[in-house]
C-alpha positions as CSV (number, residue, x, y, z in Angstrom):
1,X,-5.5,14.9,-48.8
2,X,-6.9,17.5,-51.5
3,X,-8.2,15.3,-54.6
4,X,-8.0,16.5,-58.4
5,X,-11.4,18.5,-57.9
6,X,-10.6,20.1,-54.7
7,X,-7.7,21.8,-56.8
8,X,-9.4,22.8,-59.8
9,X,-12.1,24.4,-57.4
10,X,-9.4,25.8,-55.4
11,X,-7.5,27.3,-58.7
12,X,-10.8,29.2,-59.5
13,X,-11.4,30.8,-56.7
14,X,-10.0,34.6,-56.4
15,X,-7.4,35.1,-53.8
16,X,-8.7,38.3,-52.5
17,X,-12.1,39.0,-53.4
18,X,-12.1,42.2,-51.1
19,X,-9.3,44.1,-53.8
20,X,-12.7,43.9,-56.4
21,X,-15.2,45.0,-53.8
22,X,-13.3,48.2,-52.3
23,X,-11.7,50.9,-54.2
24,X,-8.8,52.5,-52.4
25,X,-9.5,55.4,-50.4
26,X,-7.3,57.5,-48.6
27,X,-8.2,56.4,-45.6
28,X,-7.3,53.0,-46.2
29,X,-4.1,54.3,-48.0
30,X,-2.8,56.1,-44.8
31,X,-3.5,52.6,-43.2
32,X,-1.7,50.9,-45.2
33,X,1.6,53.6,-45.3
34,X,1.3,53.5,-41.5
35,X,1.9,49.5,-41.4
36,X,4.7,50.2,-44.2
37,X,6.5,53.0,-41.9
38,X,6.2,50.8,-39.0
39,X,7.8,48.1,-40.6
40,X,10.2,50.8,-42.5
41,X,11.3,52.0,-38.7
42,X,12.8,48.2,-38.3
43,X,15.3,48.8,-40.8
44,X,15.5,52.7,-40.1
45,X,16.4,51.2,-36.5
46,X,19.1,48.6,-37.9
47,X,21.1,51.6,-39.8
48,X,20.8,53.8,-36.6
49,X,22.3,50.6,-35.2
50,X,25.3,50.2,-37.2
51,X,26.1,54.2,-37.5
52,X,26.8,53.7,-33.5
53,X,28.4,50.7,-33.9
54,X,30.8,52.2,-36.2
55,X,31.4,55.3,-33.7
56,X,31.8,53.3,-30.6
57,X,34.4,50.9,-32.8
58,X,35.9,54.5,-34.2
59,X,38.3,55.2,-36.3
60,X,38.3,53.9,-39.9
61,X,34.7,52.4,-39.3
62,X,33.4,55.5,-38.3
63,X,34.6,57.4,-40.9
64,X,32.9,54.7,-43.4
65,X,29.8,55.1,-41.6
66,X,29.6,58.6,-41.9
67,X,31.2,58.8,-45.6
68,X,28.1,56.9,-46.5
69,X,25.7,58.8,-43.9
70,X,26.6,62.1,-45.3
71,X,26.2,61.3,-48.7
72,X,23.2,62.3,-50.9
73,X,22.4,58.6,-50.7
74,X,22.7,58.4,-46.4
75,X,20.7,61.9,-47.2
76,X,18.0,60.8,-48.6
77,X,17.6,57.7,-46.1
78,X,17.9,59.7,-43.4
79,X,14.7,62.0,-45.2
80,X,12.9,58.9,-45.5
81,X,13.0,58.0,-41.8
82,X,12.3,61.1,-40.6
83,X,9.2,61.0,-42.2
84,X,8.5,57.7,-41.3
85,X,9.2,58.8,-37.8
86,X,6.4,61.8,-37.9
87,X,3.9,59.7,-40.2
88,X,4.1,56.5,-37.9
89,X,3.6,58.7,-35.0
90,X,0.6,60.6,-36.8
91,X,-1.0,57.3,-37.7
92,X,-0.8,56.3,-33.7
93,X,-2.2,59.4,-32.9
94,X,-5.1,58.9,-35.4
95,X,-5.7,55.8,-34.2
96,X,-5.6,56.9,-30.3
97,X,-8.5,59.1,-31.5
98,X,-10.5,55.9,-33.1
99,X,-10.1,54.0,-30.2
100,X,-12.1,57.0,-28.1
101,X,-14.4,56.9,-30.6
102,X,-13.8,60.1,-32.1
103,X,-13.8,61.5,-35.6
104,X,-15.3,58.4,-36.8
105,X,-17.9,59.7,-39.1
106,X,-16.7,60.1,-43.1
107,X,-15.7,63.5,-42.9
108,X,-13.6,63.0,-39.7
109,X,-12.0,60.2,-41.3
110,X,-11.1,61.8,-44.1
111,X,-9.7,65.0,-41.9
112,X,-7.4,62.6,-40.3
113,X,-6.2,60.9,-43.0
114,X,-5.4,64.1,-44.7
115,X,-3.9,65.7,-41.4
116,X,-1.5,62.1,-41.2
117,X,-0.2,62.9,-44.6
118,X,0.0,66.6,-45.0
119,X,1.1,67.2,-40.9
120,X,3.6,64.3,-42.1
121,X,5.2,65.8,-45.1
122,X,5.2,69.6,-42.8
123,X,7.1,68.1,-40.1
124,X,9.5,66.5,-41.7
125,X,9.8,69.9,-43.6
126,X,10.2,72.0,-40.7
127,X,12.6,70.0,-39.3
128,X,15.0,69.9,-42.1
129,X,14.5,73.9,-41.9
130,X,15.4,74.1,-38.4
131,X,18.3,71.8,-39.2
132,X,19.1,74.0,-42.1
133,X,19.3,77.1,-40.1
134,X,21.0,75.8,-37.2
135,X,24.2,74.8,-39.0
């Protein structure tokens, strides 16, 4: 059982004394996107999910699905996991490298962090391109 005191020392203290220590870095940010696209994947999984559920029920619910999957909306979600898709799998490569031992000095860091999140952003480019030009 916490007493009066217990809770007033508790109150002071900071909850995470490590967001006054460290100043972001982009190494950290990349990180921190890569646990974000993981997670993003879940959902990006769940709508994949329901698109086939609508075409293997067919008629008026795969039409719905694909009303909204066509939109600028659907668009723009679809944009968003594809680039989740190619940063998710640039962080596991990154990570695969640390786990060798490799590029773990600053600048090596840094030139994997910045390779994540421009190679990223030009995949997911070049794919819309390809996709673009094949239609």
């Amino acid at each position: 059982m916490a007493d009066a005191d217990t809770d007033r020392r508790a109150a002071r203290r900071p909850l995470s004394p490590h967001l006054t220590i460290f100043k972001p870095i982009l190494t950290m940010m990349m990180s921190i996107a890569h646990r974000i696209t993981g997670a993003g994947l879940y959902a990006g999984m769940a709508l994949l999910t329901l698109f086939l559920l609508g075409a293997a029920i067919g008629g008026g619910a795969f039409s719905a699905v694909s009303w909204i999957a066509s939109g600028f909306v659907g668009n723009l979600i679809i944009l968003m996991i594809v680039w989740a898709i190619f940063h998710h799998l640039l962080g596991g490569v990154r990570h695969a490298l640390w786990d060798r031992g490799l590029y773990m000095d600053p600048q090596g860091r840094e030139l994997l962090a910045q390779g994540t999140l421009v190679g990223g952003i030009l995949l997911t480019l070049l794919l819309y391109i390809f996709k673009t030009l094949a239609s």
